[in-house]
C-alpha positions in Angstrom: -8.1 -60.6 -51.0 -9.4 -57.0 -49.7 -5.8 -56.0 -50.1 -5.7 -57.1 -53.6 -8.9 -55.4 -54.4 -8.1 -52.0 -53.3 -4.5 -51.9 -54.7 -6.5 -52.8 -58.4 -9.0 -49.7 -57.3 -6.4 -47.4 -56.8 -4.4 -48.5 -59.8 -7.8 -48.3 -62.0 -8.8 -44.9 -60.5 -4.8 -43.6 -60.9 -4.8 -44.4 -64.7 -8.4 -43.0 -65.1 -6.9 -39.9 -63.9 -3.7 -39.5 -66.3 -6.2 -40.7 -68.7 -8.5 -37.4 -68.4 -5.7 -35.0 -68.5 -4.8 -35.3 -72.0 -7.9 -35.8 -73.6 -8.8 -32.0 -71.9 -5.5 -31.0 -73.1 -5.7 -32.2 -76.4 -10.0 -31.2 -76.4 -8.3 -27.2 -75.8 -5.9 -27.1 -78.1 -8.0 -28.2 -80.6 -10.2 -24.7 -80.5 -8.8 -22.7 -83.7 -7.7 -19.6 -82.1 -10.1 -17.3 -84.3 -13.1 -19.2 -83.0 -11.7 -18.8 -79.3 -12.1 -15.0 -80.1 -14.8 -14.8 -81.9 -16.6 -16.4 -78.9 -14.9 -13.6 -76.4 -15.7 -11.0 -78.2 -19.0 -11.9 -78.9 -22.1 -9.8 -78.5 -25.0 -10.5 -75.8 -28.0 -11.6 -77.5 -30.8 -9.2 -78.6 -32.9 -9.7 -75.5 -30.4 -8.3 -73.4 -29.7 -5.0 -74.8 -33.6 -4.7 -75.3 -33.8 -5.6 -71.6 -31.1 -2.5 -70.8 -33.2 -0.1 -73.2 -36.3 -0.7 -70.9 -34.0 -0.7 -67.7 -32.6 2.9 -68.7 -36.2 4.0 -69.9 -37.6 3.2 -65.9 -34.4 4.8 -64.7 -35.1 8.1 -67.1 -39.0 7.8 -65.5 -37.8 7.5 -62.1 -35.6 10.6 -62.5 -38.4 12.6 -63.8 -40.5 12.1 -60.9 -37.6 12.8 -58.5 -36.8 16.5 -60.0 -41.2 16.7 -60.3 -40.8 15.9 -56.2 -38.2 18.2 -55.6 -39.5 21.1 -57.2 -42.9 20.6 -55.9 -41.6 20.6 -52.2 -38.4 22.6 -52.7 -36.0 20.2 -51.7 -35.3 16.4 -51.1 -33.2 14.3 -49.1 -33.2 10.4 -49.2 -35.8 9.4 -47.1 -37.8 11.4 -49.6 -36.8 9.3 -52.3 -37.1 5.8 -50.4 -40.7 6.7 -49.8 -41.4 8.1 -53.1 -39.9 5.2 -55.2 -39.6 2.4 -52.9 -36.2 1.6 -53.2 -33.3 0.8 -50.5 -31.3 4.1 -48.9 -27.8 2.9 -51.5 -30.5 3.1 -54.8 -31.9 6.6 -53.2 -28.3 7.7 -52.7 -27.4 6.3 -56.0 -30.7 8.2 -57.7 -29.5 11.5 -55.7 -25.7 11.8 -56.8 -26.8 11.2 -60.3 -29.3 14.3 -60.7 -26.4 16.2 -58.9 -23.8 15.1 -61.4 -26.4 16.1 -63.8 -26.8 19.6 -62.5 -30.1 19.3 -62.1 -29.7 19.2 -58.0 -27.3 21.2 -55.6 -26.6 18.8 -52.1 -26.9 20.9 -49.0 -25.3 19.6 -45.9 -24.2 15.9 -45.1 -24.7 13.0 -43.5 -28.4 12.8 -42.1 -29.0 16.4 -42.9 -28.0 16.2 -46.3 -30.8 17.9 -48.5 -31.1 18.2 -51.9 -32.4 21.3 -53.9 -33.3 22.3 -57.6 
């Protein structure tokens, strides 16, 4: 009698499966391939690209205050930004190489004694 019972679970839960892998077949090839696209391709929604605009207006802010720092003490190095900004050493670093791709900052040194000048 157990016998019998498992042998019908296993025969239910085997047809159950072959059952489920056409349906999803069938379910994706029933997407028209212009909507499939469309849905790729698609734009974020509004709130995100306001969201960026914000981000890169903080960004711009932070910057300004960096070059303010740096010509106010002459030159910078990382630590300088952690404290003024509050950030982790990889943002500070991140911050840095940016105003020096910029041109607004020459880097001086490297590693620990790397300092940053206007």
């Amino acid at each position: 009698m157990i016998n019998d019972r498992t042998d019908n679970l296993a025969t239910q839960s085997a047809g159950a499966q072959t059952a489920n892998r056409p349906e999803s077949t069938v379910l994706a090839a029933t997407i028209p391939p212009n909507i499939a696209a469309d849905t790729a391709t698609a734009s974020p929604p509004l709130a995100s690209n306001s969201a960026n605009k914000k981000r890169a207006v903080w960004r711009e802010k932070r910057i300004a205050r960096l070059i303010t720092l740096a010509a106010q003490k002459g030159s910078i190095n990382n630590r300088d930004v952690r404290l003024a900004l509050r950030v982790k050493q990889s943002t500070a670093t991140e911050y840095l190489h940016e105003l020096v791709n910029r041109g607004k900052l020459q880097m001086e040194g490297k590693g620990k004694a790397t300092r940053y000048r206007i």
